[in-house]
Backbone as ProteinMPNN parsed JSONL, in Angstrom:
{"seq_chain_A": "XXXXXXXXXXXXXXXXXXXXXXXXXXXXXXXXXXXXXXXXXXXXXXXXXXXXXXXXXXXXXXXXXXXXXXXXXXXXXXXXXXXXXXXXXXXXXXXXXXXXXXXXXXXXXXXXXXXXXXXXXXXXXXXXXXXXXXXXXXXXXXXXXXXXXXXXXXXXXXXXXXX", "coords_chain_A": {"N_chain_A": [[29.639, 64.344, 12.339], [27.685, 61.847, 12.52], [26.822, 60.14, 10.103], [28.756, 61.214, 8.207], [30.778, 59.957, 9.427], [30.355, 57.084, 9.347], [30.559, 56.546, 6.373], [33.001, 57.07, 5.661], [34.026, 55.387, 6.912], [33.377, 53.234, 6.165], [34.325, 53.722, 3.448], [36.794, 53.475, 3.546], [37.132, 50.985, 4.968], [36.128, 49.112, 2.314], [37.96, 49.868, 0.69], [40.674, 49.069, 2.22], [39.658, 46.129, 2.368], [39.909, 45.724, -0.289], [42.373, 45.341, -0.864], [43.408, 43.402, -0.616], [42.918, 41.624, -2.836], [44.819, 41.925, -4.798], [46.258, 40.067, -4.175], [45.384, 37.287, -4.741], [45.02, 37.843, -7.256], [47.545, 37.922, -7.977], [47.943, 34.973, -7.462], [46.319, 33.981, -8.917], [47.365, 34.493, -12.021], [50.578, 33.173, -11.744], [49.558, 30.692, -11.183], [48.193, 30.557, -14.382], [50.678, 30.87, -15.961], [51.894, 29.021, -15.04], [50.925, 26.791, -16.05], [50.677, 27.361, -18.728], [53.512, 27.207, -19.289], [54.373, 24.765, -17.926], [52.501, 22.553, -18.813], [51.388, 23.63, -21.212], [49.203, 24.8, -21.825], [45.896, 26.6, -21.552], [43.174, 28.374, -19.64], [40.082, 29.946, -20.672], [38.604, 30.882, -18.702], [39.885, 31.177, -16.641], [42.31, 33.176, -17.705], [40.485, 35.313, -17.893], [39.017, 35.906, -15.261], [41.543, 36.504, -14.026], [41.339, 39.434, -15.279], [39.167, 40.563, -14.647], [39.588, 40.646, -11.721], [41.667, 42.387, -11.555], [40.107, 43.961, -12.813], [38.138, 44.518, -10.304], [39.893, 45.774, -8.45], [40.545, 48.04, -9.125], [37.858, 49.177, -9.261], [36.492, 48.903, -6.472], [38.899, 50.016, -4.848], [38.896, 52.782, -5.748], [36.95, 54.828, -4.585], [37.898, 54.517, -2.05], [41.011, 55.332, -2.928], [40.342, 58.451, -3.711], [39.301, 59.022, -1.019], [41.739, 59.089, 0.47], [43.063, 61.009, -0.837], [45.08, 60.437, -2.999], [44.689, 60.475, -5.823], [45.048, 60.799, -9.266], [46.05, 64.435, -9.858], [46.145, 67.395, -11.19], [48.992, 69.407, -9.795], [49.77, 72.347, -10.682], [49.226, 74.845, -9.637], [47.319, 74.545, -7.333], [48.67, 73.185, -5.57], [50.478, 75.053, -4.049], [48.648, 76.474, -3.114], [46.566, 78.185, -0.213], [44.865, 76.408, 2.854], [41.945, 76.565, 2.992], [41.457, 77.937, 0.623], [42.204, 75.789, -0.876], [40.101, 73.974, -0.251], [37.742, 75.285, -1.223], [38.33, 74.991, -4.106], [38.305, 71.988, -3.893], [35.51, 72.285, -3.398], [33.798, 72.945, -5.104], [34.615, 72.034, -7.161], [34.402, 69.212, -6.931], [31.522, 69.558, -6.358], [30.641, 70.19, -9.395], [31.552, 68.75, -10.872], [32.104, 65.692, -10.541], [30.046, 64.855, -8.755], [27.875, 65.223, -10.616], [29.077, 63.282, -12.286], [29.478, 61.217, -11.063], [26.226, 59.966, -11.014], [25.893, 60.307, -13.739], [27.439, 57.642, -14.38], [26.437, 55.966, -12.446], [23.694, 55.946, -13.436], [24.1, 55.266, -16.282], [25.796, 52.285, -16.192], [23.75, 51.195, -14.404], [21.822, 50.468, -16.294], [23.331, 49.463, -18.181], [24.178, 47.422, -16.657], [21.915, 45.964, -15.844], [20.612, 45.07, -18.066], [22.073, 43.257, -19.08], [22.132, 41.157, -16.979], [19.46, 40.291, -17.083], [19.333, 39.267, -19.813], [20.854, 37.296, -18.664], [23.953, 37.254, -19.245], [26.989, 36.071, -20.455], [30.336, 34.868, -20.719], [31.198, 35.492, -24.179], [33.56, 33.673, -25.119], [34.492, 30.403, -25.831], [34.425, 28.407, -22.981], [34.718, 30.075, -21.027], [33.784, 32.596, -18.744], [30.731, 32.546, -16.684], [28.05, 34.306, -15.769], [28.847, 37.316, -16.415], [27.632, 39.484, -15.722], [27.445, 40.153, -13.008], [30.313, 41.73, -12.977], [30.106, 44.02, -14.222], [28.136, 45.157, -12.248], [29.201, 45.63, -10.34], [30.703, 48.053, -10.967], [28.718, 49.681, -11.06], [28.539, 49.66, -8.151], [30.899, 50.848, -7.631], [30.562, 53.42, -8.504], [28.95, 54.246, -6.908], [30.029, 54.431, -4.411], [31.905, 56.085, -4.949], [30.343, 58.099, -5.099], [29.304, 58.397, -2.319], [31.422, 59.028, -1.178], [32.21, 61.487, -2.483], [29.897, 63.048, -1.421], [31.095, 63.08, 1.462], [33.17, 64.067, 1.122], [32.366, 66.691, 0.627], [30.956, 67.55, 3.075], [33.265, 68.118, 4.869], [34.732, 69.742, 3.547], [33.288, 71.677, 3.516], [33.453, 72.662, 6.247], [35.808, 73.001, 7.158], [35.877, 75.183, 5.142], [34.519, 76.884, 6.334], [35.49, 77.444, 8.771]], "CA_chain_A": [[28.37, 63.781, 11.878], [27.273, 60.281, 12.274], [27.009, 59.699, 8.707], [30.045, 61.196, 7.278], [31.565, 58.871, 9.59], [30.066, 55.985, 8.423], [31.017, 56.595, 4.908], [34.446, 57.3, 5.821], [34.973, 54.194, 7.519], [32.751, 52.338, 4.955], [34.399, 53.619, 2.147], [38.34, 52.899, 4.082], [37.041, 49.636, 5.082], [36.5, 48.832, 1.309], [39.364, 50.227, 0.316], [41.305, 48.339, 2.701], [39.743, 44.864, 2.437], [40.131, 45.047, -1.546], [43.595, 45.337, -1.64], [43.861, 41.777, -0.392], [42.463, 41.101, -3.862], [46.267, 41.605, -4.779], [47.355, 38.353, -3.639], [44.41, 36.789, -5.233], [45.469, 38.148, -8.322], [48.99, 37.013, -8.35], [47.867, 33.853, -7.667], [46.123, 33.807, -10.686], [48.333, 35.077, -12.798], [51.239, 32.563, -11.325], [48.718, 29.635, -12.026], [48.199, 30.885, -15.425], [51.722, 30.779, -16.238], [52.521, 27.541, -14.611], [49.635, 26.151, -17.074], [50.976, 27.621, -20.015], [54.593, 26.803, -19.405], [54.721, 23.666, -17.647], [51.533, 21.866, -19.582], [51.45, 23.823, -22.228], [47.713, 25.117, -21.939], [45.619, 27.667, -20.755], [42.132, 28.535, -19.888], [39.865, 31.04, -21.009], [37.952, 31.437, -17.462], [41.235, 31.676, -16.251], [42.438, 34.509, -18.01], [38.942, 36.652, -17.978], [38.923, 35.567, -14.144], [42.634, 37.73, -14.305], [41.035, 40.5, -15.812], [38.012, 40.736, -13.411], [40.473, 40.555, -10.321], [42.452, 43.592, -12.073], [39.202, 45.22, -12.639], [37.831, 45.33, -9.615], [41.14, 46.272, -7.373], [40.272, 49.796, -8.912], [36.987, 49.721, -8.463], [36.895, 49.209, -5.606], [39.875, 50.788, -4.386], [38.819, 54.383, -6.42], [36.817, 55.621, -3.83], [39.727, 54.849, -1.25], [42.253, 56.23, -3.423], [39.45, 59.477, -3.711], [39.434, 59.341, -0.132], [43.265, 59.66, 1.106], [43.872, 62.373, -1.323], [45.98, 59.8, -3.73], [44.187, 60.63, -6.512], [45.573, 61.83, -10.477], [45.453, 65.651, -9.471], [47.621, 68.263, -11.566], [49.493, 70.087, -8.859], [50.853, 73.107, -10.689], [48.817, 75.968, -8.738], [46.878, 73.483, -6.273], [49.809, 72.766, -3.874], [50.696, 76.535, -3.396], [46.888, 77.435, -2.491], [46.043, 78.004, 1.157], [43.909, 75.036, 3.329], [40.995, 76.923, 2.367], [41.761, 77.734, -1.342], [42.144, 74.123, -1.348], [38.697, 73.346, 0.292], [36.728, 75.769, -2.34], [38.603, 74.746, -5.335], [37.776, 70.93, -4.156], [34.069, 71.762, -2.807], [33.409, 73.499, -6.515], [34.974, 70.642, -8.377], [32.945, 68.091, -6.824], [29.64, 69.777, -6.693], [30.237, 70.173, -10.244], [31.932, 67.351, -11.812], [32.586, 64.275, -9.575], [28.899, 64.162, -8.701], [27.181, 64.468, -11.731], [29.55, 61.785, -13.486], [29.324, 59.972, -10.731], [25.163, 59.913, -11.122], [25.669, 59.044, -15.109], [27.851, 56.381, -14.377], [25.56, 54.974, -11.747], [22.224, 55.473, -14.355], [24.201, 54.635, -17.519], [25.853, 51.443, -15.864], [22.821, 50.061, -14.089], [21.146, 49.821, -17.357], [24.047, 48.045, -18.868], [24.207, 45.633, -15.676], [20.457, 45.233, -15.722], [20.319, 44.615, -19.475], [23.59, 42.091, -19.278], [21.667, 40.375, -15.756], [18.297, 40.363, -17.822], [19.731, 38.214, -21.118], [21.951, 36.277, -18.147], [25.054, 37.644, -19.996], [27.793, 35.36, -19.824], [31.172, 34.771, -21.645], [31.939, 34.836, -26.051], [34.529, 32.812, -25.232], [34.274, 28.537, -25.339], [35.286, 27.993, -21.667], [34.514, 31.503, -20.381], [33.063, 32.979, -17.11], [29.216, 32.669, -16.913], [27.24, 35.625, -15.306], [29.288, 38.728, -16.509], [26.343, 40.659, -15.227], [28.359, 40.499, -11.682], [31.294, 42.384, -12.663], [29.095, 45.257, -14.357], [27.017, 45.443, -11.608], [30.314, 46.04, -9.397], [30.832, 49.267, -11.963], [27.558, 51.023, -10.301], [28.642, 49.723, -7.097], [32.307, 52.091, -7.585], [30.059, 54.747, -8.903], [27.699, 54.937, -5.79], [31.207, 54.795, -3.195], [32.345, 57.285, -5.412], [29.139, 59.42, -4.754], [29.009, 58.519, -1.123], [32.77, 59.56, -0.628], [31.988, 63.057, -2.972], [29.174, 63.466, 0.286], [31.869, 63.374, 2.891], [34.309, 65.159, 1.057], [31.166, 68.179, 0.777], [30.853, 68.252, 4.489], [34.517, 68.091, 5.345], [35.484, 71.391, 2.869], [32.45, 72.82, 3.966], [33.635, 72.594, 7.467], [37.333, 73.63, 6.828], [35.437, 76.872, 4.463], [33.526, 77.82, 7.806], [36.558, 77.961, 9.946]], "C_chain_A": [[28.514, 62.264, 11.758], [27.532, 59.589, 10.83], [27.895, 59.636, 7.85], [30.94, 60.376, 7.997], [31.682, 57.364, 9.308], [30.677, 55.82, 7.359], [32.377, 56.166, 4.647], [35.26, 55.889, 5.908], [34.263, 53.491, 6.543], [34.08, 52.064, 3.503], [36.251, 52.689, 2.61], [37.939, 51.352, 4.145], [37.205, 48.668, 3.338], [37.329, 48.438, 0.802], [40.539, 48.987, 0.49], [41.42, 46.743, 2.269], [40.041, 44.509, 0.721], [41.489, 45.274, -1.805], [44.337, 44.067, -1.569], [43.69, 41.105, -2.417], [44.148, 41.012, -5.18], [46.676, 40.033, -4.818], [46.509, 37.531, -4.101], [44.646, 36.727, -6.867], [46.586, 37.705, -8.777], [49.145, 35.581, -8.304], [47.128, 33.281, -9.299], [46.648, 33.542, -11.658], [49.618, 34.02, -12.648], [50.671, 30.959, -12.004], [48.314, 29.606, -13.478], [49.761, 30.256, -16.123], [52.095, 29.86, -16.266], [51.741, 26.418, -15.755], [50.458, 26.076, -18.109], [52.221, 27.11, -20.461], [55.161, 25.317, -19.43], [53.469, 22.325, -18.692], [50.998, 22.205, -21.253], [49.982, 24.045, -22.807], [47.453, 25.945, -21.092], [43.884, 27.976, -20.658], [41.387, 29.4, -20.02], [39.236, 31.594, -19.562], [38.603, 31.792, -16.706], [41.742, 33.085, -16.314], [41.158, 35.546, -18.181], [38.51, 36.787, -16.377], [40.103, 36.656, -13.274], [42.064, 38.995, -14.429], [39.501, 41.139, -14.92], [38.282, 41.018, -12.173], [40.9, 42.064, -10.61], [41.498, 44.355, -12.392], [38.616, 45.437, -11.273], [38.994, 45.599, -8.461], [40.803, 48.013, -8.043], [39.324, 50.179, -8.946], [36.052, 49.742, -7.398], [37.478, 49.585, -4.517], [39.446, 52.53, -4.797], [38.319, 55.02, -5.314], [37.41, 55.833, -2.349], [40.805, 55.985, -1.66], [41.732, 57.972, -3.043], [39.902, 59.939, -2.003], [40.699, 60.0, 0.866], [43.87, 60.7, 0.312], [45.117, 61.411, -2.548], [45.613, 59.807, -5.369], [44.966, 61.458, -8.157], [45.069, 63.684, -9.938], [46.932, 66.642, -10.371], [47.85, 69.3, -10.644], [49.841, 71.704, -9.412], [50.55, 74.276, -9.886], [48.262, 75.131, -7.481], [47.547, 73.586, -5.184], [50.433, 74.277, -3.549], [49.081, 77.375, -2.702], [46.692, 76.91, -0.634], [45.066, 76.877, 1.259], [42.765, 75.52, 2.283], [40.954, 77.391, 1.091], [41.194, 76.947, -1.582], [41.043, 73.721, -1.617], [37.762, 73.668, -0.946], [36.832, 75.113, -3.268], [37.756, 73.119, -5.339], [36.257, 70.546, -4.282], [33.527, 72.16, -4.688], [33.458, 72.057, -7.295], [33.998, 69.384, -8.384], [31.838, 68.08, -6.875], [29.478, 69.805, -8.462], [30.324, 69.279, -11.424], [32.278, 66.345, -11.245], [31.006, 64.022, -9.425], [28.043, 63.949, -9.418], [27.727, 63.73, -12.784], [29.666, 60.899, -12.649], [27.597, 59.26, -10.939], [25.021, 59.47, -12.967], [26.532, 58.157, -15.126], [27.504, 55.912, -13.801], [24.032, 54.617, -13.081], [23.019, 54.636, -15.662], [24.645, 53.354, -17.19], [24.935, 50.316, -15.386], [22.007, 49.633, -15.197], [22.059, 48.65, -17.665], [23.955, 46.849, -18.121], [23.183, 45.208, -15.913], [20.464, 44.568, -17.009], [21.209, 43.118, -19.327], [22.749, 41.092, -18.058], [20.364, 39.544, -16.838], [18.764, 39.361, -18.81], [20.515, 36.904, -19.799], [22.732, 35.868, -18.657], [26.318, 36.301, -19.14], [29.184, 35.239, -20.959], [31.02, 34.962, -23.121], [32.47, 34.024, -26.046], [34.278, 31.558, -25.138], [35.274, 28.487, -23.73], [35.204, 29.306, -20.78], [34.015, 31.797, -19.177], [31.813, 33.187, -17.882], [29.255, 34.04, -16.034], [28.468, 37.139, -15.303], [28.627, 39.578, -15.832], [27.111, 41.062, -13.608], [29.324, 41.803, -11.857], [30.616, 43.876, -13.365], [28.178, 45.847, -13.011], [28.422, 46.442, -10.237], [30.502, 47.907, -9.827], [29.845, 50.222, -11.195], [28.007, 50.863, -8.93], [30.287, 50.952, -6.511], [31.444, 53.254, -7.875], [29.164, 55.434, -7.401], [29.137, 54.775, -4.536], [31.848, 55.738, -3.684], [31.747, 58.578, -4.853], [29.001, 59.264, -3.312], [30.609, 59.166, -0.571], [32.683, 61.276, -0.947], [30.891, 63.696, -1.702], [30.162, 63.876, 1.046], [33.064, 64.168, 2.766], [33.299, 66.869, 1.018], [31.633, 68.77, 2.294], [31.887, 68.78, 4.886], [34.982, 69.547, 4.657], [35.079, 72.011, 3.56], [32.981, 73.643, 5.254], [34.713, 73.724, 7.442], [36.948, 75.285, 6.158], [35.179, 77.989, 5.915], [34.403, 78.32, 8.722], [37.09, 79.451, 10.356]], "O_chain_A": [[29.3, 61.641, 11.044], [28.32, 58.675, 10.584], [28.116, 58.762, 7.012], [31.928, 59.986, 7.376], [32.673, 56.659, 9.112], [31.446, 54.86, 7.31], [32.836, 55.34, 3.859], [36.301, 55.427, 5.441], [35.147, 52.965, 5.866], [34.523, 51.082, 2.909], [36.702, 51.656, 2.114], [38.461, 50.565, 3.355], [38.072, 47.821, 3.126], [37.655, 47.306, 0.448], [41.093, 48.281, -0.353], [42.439, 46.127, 1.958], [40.333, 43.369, 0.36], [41.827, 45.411, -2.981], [45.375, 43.7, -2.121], [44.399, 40.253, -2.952], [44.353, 40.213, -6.094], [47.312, 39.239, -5.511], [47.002, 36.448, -3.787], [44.473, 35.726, -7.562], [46.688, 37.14, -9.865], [50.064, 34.957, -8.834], [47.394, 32.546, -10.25], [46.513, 32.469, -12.246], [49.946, 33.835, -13.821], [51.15, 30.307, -12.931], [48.052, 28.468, -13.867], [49.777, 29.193, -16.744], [52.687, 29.454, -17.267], [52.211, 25.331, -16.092], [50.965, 25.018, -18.482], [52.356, 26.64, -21.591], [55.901, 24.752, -20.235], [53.947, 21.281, -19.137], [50.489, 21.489, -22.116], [49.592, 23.639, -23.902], [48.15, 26.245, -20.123], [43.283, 27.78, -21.715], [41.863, 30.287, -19.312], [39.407, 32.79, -19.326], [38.248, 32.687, -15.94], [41.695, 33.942, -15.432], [41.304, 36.63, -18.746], [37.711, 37.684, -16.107], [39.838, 37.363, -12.303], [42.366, 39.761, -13.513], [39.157, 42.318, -14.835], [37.45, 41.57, -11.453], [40.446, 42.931, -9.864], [41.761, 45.556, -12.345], [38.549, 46.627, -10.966], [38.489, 45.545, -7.34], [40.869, 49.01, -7.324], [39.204, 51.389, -8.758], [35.028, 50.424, -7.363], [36.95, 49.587, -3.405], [39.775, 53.414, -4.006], [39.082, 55.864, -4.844], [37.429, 56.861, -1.672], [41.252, 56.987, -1.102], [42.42, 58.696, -2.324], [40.622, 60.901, -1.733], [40.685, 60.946, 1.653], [44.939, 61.237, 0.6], [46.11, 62.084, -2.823], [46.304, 59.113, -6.114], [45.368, 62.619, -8.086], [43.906, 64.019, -9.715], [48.152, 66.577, -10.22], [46.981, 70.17, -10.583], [50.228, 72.421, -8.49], [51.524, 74.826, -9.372], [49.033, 75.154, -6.522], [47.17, 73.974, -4.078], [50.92, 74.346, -2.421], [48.749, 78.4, -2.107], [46.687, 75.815, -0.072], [44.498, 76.378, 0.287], [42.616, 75.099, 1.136], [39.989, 76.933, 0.48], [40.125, 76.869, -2.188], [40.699, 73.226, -2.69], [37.151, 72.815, -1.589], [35.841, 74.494, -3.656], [36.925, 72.809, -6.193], [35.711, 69.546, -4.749], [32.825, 71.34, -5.28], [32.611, 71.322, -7.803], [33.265, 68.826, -9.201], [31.085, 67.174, -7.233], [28.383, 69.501, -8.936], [29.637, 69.087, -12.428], [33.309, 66.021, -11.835], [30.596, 62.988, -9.954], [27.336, 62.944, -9.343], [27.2, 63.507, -13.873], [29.929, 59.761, -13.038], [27.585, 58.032, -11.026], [24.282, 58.59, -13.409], [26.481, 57.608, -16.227], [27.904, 54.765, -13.996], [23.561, 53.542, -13.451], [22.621, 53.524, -16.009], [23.942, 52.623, -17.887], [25.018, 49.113, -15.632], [21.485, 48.519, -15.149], [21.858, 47.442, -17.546], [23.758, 45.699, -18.516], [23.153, 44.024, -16.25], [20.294, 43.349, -16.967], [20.702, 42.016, -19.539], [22.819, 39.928, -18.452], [20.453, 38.38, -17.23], [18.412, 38.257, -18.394], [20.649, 35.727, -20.136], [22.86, 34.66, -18.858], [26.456, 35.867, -17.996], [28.927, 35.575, -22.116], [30.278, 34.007, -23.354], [32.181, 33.212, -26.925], [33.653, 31.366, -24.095], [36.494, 28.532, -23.568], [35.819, 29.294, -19.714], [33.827, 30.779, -18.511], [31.628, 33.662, -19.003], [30.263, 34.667, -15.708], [28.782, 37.787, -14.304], [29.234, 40.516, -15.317], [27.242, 42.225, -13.226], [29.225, 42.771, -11.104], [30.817, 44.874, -12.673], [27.652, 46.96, -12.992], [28.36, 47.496, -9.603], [30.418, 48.808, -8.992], [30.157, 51.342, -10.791], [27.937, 51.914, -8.293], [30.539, 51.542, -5.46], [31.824, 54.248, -7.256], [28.892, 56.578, -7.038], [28.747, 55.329, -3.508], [32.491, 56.405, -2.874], [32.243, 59.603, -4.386], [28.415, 60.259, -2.884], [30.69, 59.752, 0.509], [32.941, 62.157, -0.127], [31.156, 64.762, -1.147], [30.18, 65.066, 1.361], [33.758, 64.726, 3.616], [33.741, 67.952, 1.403], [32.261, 69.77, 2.642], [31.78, 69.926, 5.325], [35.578, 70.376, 5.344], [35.688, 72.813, 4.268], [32.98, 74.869, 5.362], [34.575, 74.933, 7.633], [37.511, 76.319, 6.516], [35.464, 79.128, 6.285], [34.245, 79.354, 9.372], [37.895, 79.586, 11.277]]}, "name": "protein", "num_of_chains": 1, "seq": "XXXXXXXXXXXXXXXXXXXXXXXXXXXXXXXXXXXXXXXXXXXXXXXXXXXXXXXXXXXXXXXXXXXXXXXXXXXXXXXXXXXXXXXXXXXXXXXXXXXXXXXXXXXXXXXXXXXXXXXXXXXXXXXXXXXXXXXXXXXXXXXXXXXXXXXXXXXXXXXXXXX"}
């Protein structure tokens, strides 16, 4: 299917290009340090700039991780179950809990982003990052690659069930 290939490669592409965000991060973090050590100061947009980098490497990496199967999963019956076992146990799981928490973490998030966009939310901190509302808004954007990956993992069991 056209679509679940899309997704697939959508969601990999993601995946892929945010892990650069790595090296982005260590630069940070490196510059931070060098601040603190060598000058003996530090800034707050700096470190909340850190913490924004380190949030979104997982979310948008999650529905990567989701995708290759790399996912927290307790193995203890799981990895002895036939392909198809597998397929049911996963097509169940997701029809019943992956997609409707991914659907209240898309509704309950876009409020918060909208609300946080709406005031034109921005730092507590003196020296802080302006428009927070960005990295919230990122939050629905993991929730809806979440829900477009829980799609392509549907078809794909389904498929594997039918065999």
């Amino acid at each position: 299917m056209p679509v679940v290939l899309f997704i697939q490669q959508l969601v990999k592409w993601i995946g892929e290009k945010s892990a650069w965000l790595n090296l982005v991060l260590i630069f940070l973090i490196c510059l931070d340090v060098l601040q603190r050590y060598l000058f003996n100061q530090t800034f707050n947009w700096l470190i909340e700039l850190e913490w924004h980098f380190f949030g979104l490497l997982f979310l948008l990496g999650s529905a990567y991780t989701l995708q290759q199967d790399k996912h927290v999963r307790v193995d203890v019956f799981y990895s002895g179950f036939s392909e198809s076992k597998k397929a049911a146990v996963d097509l169940v799981c997701t029809v019943l809990l992956l997609i409707p928490w991914c659907i209240v973490g898309i509704m309950t998030c876009y409020k918060y982003a909208s609300n946080s966009l709406y005031i034109r939310e921005g730092s507590p901190n003196p020296g802080g990052l302006p428009a927070i509302y960005i990295i919230k808004f990122c939050i629905v954007l993991c929730f809806f690659l979440i829900l477009l990956q829980a799609i392509s993992m549907i078809v794909n069991q389904t498929k594997t069930l039918l065999k």
